[in-house]
C-alpha positions in Angstrom: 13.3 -25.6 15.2 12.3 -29.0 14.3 8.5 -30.2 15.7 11.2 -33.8 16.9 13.5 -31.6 18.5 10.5 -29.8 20.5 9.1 -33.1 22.0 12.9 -34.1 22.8 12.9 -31.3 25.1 9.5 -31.2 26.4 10.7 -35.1 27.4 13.6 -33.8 28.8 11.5 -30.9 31.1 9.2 -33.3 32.2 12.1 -35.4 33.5 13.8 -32.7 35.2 10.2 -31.7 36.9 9.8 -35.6 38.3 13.2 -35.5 39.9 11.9 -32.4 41.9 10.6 -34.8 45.1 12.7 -36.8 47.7 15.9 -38.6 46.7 17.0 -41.8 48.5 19.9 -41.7 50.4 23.3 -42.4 48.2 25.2 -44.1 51.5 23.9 -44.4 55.0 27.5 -42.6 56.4 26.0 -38.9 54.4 24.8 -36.4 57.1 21.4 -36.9 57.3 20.4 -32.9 56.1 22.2 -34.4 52.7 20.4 -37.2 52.1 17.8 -35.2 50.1 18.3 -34.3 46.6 19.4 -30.5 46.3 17.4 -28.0 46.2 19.0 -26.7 43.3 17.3 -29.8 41.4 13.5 -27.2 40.8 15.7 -24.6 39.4 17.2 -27.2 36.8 13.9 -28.4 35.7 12.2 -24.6 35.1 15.7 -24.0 32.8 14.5 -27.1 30.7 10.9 -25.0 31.2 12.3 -21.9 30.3 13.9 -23.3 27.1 11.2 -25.8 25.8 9.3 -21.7 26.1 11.8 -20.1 24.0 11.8 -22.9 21.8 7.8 -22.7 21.0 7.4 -19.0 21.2 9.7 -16.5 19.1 10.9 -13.6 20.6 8.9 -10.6 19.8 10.5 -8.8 16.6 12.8 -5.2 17.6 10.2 -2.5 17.3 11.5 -0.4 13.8 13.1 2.9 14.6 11.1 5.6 14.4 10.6 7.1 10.9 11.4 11.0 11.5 12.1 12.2 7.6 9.0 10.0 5.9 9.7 11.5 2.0 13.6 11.4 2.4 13.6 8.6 -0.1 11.6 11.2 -2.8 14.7 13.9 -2.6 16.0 14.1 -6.0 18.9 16.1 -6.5 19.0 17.9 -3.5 15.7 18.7 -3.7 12.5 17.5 -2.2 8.8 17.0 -3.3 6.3 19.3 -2.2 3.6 17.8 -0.2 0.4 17.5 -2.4 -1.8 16.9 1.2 -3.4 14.1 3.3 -6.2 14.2 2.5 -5.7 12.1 -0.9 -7.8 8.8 -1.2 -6.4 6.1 -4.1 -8.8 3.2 -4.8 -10.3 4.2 -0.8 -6.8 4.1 0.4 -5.4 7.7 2.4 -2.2 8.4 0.8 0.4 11.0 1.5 1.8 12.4 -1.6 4.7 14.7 -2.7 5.3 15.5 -6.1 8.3 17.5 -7.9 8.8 18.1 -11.7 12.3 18.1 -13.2 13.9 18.1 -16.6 15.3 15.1 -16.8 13.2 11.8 -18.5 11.7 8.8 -16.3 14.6 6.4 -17.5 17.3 8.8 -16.2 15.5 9.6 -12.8 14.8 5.9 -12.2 18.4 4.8 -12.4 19.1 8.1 -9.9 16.6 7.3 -7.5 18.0 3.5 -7.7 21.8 4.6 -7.1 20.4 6.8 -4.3 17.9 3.8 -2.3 21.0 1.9 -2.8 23.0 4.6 -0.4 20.2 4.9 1.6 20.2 1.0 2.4 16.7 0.4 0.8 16.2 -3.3 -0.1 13.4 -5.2 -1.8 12.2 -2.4 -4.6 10.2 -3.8 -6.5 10.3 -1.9 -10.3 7.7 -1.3 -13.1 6.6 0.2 -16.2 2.6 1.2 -17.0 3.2 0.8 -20.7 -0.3 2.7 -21.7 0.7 5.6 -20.2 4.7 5.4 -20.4 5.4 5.5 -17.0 7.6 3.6 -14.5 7.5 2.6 -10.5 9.0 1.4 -7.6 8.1 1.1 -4.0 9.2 -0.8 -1.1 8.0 -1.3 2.6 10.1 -0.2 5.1 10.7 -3.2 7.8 8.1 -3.2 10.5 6.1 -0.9 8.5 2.5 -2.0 7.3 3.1 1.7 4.6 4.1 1.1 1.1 6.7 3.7 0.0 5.8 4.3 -4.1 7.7 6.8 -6.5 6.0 7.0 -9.8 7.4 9.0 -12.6 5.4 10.3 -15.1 6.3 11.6 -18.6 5.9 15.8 -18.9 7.5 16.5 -22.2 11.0 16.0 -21.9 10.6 15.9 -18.4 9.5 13.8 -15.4 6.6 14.5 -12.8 7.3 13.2 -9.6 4.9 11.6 -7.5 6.5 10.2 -3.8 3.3 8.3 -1.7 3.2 6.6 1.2 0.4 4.6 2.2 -1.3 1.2 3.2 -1.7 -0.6 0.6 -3.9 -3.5 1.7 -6.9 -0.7 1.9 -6.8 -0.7 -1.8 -8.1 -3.9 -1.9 -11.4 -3.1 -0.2 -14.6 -3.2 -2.4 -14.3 0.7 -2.9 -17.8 2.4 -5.1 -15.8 4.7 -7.7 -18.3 6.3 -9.5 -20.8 8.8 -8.1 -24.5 7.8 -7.7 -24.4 4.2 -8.6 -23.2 5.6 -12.2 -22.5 2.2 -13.9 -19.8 1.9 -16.7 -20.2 1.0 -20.1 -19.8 -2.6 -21.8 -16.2 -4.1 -22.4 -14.8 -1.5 -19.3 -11.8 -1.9 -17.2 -12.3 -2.0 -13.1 -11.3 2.0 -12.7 -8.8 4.2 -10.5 -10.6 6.4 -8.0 -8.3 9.1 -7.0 -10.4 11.7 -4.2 -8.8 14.8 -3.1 -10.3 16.2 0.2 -10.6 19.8 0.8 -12.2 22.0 3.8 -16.0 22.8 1.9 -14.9 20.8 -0.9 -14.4 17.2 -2.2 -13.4 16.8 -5.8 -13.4 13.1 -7.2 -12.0 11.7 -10.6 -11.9 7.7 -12.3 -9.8 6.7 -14.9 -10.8 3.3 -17.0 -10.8 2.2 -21.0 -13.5 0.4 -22.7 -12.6 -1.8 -24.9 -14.2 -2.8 -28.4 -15.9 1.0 -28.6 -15.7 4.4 -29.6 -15.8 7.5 -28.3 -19.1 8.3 -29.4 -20.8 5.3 -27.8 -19.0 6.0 -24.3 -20.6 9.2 -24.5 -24.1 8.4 -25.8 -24.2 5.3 -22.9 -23.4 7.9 -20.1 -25.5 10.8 -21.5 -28.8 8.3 -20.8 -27.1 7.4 -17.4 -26.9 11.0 -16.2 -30.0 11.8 -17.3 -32.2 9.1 -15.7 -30.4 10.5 -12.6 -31.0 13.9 -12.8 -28.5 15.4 -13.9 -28.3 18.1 -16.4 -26.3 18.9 -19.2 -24.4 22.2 -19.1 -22.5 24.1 -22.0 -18.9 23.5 -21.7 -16.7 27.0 -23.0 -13.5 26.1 -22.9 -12.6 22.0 -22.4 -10.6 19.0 -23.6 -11.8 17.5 -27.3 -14.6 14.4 -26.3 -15.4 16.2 -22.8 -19.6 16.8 -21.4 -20.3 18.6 -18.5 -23.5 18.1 -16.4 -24.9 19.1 -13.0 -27.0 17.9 -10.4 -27.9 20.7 -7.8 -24.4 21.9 -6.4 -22.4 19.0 -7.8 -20.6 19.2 -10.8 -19.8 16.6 -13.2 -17.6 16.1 -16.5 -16.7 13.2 -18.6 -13.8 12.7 -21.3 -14.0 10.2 -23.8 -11.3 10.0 -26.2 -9.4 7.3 -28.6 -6.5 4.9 -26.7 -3.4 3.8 -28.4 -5.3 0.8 -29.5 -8.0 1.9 -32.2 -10.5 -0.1 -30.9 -10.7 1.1 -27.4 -11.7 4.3 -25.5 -10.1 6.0 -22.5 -12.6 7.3 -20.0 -12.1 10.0 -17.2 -15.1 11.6 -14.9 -14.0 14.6 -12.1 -16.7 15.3 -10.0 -16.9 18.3 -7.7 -19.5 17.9 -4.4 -19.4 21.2 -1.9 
């Protein structure tokens, strides 16, 4: 409603409240109990009130109905993710996740889980692609809901991985530490994603960034001399990934992974941490 339109009908309250006092008499042959203006005169000015009210203030919104099946949107085929826990922080953000793997490839479970939001009356998805690591999003927020609802498909094989969240995503925008003990990252790095998975005696911890203009060797020599200066201590690695250190410090457990990215001149970087 227009701010013009507002003042018109304040004016027109503020008239109706004035005419609330004594009237004069319209002809001297009226009864003299009419001679005063109706009472029904205060009623007429608190509807101009009650409207100039409804004008300023909007009605409060319909609360959303309650949300009983909260991963019905991740059933794919008839089937439905299994819950991965609640206890999963994304960039500091708590995030419920579910995650299935099937047989089919991203592209063809995208357009399922499209034609299926569609039936389900979802509206506003917003769609994706992570080119780097080949896989594709989309999410939408429920109405009234401060929760992002997120499927991300990830390429396994031939397959797909699954991954159905549901969380707040404002929280992810919060100055969030992602590395353990002030650990710094190298030259040319990317901000990282901190993924922490909460269990009773147990918190394990993991960061994913690329440096650019470097090699795996550098990545490697930079966070040897980091660990070191805080105490930590290498261990021998058995069995692990090509590129990948392990270190301790007392009873937490550290390993990085630096190997070559798609683009030759940049290296992908991933640290799990382990504290009991």
């Amino acid at each position: 409603m227009s701010r013009g339109l507002l003042i018109v009908l304040l004016g027109a309250a503020l008239s109706a409240g004035a005419a609330t006092g004594e009237g004069v008499p319209a002809s001297p042959s009226k009864a003299p109990e009419k001679a005063k203006t109706p009472a029904a005169a205060p009623a007429k000015a608190a509807d101009w009130q009650q409207v100039v009210r409804e004008a300023i203030i909007p009605p409060p919104e319909p609360e959303p109905a309650p949300d009983v099946d909260p991963f019905g949107f991740s059933v794919y085929q008839g089937v439905r993710p299994e819950p991965m826990g609640e206890q999963t922080l994304i960039n500091g953000a708590r995030m419920q996740i579910s995650s299935l793997i099937v047989n089919e490839p991203p592209h063809l479970v995208m357009k399922y889980y499209e034609e299926s939001l569609g039936k389900l009356g979802v509206v506003n998805v917003m769609r994706g692609r992570v080119e780097q690591a080949g896989l594709l999003y989309m999410s939408f927020r429920p109405p009234g809901s401060q929760n992002l609802k997120t499927l991300t498909l990830v390429p396994h094989g031939a397959g797909t991985v699954i991954l159905a969240s549901i969380g707040n995503p404002e929280e992810l925008l919060a100055d969030q530490k992602a590395l353990p003990d002030g650990l710094p990252q190298p030259p040319n790095a990317e901000p990282p994603n901190a993924i922490q998975q909460l269990e009773p005696g147990l918190s394990s911890r993991s960061a994913f960034f690329v440096v650019r203009s470097s090699t795996p060797q550098k990545v490697q020599a930079f966070y040897r001399e980091e660990l070191l200066k805080r105490g930590y201590v290498p261990t021998p690695v058995d069995e692990g990934l090509p590129g990948m250190e392990s270190y301790q410090k007392g009873s937490s457990m550290l390993s990085i992974t630096a190997k070559p990215h798609e683009d030759p001149s940049a290296v992908t970087v991933s640290l799990m941490w382990f504290d009991p």
